[in-house]
C-alpha positions as CSV (number, residue, x, y, z in Angstrom):
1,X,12.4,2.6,-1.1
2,X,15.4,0.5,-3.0
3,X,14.5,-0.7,-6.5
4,X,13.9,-4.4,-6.0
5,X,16.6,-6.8,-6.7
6,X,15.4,-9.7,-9.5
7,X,16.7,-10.8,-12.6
8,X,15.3,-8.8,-16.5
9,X,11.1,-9.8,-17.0
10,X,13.1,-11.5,-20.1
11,X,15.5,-13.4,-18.3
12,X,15.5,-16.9,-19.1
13,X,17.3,-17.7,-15.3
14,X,15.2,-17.9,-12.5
15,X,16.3,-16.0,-9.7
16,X,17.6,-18.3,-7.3
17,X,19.6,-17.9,-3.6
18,X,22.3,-20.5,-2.6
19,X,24.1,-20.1,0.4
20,X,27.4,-21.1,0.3
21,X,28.6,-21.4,3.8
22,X,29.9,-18.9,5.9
23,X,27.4,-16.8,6.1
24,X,27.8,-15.5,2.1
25,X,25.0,-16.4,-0.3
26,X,25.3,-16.6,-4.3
27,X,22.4,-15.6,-6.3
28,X,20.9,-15.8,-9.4
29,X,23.0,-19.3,-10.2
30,X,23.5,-20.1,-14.6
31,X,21.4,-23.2,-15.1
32,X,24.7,-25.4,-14.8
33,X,25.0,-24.3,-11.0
34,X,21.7,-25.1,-10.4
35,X,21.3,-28.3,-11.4
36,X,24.6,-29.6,-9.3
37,X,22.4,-28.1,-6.7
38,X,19.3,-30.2,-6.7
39,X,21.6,-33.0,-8.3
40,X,23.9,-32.9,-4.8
41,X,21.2,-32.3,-2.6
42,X,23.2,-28.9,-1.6
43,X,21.3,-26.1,0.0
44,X,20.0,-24.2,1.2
45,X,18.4,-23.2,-1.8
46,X,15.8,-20.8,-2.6
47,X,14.8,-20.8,-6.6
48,X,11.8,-18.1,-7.5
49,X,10.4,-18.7,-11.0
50,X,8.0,-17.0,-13.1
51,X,5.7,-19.1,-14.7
52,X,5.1,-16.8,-17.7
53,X,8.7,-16.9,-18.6
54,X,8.5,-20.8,-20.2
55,X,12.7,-21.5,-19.8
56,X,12.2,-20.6,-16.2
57,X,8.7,-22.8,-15.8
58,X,10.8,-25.6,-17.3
59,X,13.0,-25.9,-14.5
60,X,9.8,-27.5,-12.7
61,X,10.2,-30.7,-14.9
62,X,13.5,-30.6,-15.9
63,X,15.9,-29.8,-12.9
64,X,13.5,-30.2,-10.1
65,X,11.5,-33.3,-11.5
66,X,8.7,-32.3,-9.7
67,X,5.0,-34.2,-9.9
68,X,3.4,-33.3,-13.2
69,X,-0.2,-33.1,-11.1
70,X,1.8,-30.1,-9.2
71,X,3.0,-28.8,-12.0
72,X,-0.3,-28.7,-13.7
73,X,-1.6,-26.7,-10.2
74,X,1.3,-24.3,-10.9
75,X,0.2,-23.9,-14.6
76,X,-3.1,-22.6,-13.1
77,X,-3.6,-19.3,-12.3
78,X,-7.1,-19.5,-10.4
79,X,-6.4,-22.5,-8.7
80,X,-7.4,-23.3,-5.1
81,X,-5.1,-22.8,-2.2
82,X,-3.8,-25.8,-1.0
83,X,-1.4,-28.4,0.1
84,X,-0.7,-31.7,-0.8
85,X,2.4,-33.8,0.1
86,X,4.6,-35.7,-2.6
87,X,7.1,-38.0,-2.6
88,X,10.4,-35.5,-1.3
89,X,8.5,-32.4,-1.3
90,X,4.7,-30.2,0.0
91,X,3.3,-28.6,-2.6
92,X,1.4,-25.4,-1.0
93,X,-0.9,-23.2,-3.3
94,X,-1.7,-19.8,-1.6
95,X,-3.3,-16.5,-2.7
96,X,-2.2,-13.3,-1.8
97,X,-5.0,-9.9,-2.2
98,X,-4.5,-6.4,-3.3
99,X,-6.9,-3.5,-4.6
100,X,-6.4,-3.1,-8.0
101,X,-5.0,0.4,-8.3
102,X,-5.6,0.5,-12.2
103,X,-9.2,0.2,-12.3
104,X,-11.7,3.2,-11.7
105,X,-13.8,0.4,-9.2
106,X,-13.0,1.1,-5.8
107,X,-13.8,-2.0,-4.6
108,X,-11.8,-4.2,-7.3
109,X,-9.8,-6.8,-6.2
110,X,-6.8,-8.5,-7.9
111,X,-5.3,-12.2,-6.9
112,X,-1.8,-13.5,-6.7
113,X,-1.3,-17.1,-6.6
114,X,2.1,-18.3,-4.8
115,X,3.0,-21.6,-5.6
116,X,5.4,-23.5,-2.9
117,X,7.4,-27.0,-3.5
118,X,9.0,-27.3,0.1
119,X,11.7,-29.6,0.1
120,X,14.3,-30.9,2.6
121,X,17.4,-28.2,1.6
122,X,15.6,-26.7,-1.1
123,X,12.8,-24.0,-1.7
124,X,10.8,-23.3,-4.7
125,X,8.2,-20.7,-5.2
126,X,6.6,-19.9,-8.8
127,X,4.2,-17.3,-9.4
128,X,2.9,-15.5,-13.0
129,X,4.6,-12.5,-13.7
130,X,6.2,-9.8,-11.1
131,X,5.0,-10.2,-7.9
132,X,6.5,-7.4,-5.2
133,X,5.3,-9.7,-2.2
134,X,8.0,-12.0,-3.2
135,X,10.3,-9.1,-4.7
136,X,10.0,-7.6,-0.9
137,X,10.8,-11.2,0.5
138,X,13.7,-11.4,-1.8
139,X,15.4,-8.2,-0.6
140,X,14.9,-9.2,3.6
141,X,16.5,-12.3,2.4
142,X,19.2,-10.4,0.8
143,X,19.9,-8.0,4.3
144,X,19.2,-10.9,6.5
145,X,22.0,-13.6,5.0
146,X,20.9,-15.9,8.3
147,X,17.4,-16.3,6.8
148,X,18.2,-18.9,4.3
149,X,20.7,-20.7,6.9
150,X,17.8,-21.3,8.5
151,X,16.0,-23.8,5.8
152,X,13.0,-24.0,3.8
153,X,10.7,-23.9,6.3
154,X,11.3,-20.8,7.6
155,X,11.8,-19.1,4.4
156,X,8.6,-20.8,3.3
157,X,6.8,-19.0,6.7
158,X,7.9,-15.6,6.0
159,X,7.0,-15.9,2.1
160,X,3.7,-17.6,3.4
161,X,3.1,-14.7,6.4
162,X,3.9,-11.7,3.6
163,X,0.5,-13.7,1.5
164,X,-1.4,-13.7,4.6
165,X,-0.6,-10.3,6.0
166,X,-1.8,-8.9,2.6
167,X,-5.3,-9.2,3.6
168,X,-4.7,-6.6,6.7
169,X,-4.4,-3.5,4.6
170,X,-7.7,-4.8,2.6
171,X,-9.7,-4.7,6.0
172,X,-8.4,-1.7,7.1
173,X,-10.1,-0.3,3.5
174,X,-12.7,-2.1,4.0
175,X,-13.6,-0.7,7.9
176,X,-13.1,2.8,6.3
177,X,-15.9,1.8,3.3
178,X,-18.1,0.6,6.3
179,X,-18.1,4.1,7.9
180,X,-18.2,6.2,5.2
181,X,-21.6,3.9,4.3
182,X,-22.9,4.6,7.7
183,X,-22.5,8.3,7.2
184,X,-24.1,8.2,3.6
185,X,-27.1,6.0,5.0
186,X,-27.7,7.6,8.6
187,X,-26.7,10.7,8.0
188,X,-27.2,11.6,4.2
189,X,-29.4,8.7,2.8
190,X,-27.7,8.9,-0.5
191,X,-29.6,6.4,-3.0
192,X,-26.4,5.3,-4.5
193,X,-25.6,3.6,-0.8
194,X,-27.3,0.4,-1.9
195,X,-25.4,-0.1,-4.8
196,X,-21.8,0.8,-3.1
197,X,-23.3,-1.6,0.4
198,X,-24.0,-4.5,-2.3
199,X,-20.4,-3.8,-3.5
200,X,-18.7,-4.0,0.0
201,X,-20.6,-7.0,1.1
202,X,-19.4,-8.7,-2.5
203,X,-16.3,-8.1,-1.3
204,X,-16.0,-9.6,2.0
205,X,-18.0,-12.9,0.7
206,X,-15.0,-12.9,-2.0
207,X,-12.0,-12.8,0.5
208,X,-14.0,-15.4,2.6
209,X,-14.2,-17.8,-0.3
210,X,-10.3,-16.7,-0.8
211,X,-9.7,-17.1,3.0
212,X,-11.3,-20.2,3.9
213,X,-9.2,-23.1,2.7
214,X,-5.9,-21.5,3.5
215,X,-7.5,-22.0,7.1
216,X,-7.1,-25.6,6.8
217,X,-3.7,-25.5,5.1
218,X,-1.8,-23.7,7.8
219,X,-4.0,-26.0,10.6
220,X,-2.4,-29.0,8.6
221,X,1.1,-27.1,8.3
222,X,1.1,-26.0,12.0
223,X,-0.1,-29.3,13.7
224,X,0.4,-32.1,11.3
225,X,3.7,-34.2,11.1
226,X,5.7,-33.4,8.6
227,X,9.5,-34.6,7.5
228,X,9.9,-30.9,5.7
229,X,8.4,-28.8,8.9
230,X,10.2,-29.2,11.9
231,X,8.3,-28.7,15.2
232,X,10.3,-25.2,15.5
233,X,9.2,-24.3,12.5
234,X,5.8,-25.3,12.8
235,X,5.5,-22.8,15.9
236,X,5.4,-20.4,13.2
237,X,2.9,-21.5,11.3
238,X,0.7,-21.5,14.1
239,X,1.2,-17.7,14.3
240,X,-0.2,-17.1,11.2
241,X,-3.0,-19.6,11.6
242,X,-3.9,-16.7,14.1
243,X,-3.9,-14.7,11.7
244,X,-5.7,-16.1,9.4
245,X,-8.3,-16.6,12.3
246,X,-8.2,-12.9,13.3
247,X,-8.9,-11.8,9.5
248,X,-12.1,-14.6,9.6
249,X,-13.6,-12.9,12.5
250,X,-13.1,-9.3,11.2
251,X,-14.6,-10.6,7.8
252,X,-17.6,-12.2,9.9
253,X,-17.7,-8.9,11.8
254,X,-18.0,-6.7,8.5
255,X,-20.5,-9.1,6.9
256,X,-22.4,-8.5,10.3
257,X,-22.2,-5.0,9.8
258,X,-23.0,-4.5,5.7
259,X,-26.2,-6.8,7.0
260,X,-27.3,-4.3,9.9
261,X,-26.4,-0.7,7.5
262,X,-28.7,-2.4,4.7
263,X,-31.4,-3.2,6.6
264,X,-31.4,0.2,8.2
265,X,-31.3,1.9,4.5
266,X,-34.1,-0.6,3.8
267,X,-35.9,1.1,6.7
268,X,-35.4,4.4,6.2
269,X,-36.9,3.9,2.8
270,X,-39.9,2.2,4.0
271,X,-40.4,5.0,6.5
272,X,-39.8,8.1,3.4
273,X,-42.6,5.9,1.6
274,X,-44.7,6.2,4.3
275,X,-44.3,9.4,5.2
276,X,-44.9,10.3,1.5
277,X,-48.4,8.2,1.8
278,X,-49.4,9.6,5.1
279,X,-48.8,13.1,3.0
280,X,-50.8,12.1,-0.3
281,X,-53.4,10.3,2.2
282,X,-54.3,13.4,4.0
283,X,-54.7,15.8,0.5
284,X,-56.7,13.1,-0.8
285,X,-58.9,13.2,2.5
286,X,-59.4,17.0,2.5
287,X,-60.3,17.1,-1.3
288,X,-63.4,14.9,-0.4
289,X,-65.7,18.0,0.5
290,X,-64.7,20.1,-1.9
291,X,-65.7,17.3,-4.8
292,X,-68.2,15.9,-3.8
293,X,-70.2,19.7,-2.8
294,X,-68.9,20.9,-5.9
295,X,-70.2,17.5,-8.2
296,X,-73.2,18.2,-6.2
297,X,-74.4,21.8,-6.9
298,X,-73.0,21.6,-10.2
299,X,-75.7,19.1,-11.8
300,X,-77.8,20.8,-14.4
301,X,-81.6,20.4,-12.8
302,X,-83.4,23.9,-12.2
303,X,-84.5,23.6,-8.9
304,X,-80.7,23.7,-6.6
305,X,-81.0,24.8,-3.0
306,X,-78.6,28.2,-3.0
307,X,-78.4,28.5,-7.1
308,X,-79.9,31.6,-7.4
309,X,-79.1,32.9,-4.0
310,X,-77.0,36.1,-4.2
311,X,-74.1,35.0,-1.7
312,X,-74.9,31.0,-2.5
313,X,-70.9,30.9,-3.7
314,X,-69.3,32.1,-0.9
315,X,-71.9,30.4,1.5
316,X,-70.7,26.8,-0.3
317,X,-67.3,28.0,0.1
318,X,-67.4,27.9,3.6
319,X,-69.3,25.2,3.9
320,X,-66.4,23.0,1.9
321,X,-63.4,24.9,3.8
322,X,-65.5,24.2,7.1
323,X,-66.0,20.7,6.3
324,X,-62.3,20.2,5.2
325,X,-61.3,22.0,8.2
326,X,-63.7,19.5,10.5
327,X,-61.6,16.2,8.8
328,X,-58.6,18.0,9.5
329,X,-59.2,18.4,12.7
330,X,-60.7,14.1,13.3
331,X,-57.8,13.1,11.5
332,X,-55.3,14.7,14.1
333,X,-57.4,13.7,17.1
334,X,-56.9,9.9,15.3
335,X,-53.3,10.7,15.4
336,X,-53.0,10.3,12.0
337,X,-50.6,13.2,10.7
């Protein structure tokens, strides 16, 4: 895999892609270029910036002159995904998932927020720190010099489908987590299967909280007029409102699924307990005879039938064992044990 293509983590220039005509595109324009850009109305023009690097998140204000509300969006890295429409641009928040490699919980998740400013020739996406989604976006972009010919709003859709499709390698995780729970419950009954189906089912309810508002964005971006979207493009957008429809149904699926494996753990519990009971039940039962006989002949008056009878031990022996025996035997015919 190539090493992907983006300016130093220090670099105050935003890595940017103009194309120039002719099928040739310039990249990573000086700050000079880029505002006779957006000053010209030249394009197309994608600029990605990274809002920790504060030069770069100047460009929002400075070249761009973009709403300070959006800005403020941009400036926050747990906002809710979105999409709002400004005067001469749509501002669309998203947010991509990933497991967290880094962290000894298997079921951690980590966030990406992309941030979108959609004009008519230019492209702006802004997100804090490295992100490879974009970095992956950035090098198609870079093979496939007809991809920014063809506008913001398809370059928009294929940053937009790469967020989306980042949820498909979570459920495929996620489906292998579901089995390997049905094994431990069905099969094992490991006690540490609760804790790890709680974790799972946190899980899915997270990336349905993540999931459901970026249903409504790409139903707005895929049906909804729109002087930035134009009906070709919106065709696209509908493709990954399937999508995002398909991963809503597996999510409903899996919570469906966590419900019905905890509910069996749940019953397998209830069914150990009572087999335990039915167990301690049935000693307690046969120790009857033996204590009460025993409490019996073993009160201190003189005058006890079989006392001073020379086989009077073994005789109440057998009479317990015979009696415990005879309880046994009700207790089986009552279907009991």
């Amino acid at each position: 895999m190539s090493t992907p293509i983006r300016p130093p983590e220090d670099s105050k220039h935003a890595r940017s892609f103009y194309g120039e005509g002719g099928g040739s595109i310039a990249r990573d324009l000086s700050l000079k270029e880029l505002t006779a850009c957006v000053r010209d109305g030249r394009g197309p023009l994608w600029v990605d910036i990274d809002t920790s690097v504060r030069p770069q998140l100047a460009l929002l204000e400075k070249v761009f002159g973009f709403h300070p509300l959006s800005i403020e969006d941009v400036m926050n890295p747990h906002g809710r995904a979105k999409v709002e429409a400004y005067d001469g641009y749509l501002f669309v928040v998203l947010r991509a998932v990933s497991f967290d490699e880094q962290t000894d919980d298997p079921y951690d998740l980590e966030t990406e927020n992309i941030y979108f400013f959609i004009g008519h020739n230019v492209l702006v996406t802004a997100h804090a720190g490295p992100s490879r989604l974009i970095d992956a976006v950035a090098e198609v972009t870079i093979r496939n010099e007809d991809l920014l010919a063809r506008g913001p709003g398809r370059l928009a859709h294929q940053v937009m489908d790469a967020a989306v499709d980042s949820f498909f390698p979570v459920l495929d995780r996620i489906d292998e987590f579901i089995d390997s729970l049905e094994e431990h419950v069905f099969q094992q009954f490991r006690e540490e299967s609760l804790r790890d189906i709680f974790a799972v089912k946190r899980m899915v309810l997270s990336l349905r909280r993540y999931l459901a508002p970026e249903r409504e964005i790409f139903n707005v971006l895929a049906n909804r007029p729109s002087p930035f979207l134009t009906p070709d493009h919106q065709l696209y957008y509908r493709d990954i409102y399937d999508h995002v429809l398909r991963i809503n149904d597996s999510l409903d699926t899996y919570r469906d699924l966590l419900s019905s494996t905890m509910e069996s753990y749940l019953s397998q519990v209830n069914n150990r307990l009572g087999q335990v009971t039915k167990g301690l039940t049935v000693v307690a039962t046969l120790s009857v005879p033996f204590v009460v006989v025993s409490g019996m002949w073993g009160m201190n008056f003189d005058h006890v039938p079989l006392a001073h009878h020379p086989y009077g031990f073994l005789i109440m022996l057998v009479v317990q064992m015979a009696l415990g025996g005879g309880l046994l035997w009700m207790l089986r015919r009552m279907g009991l044990f």
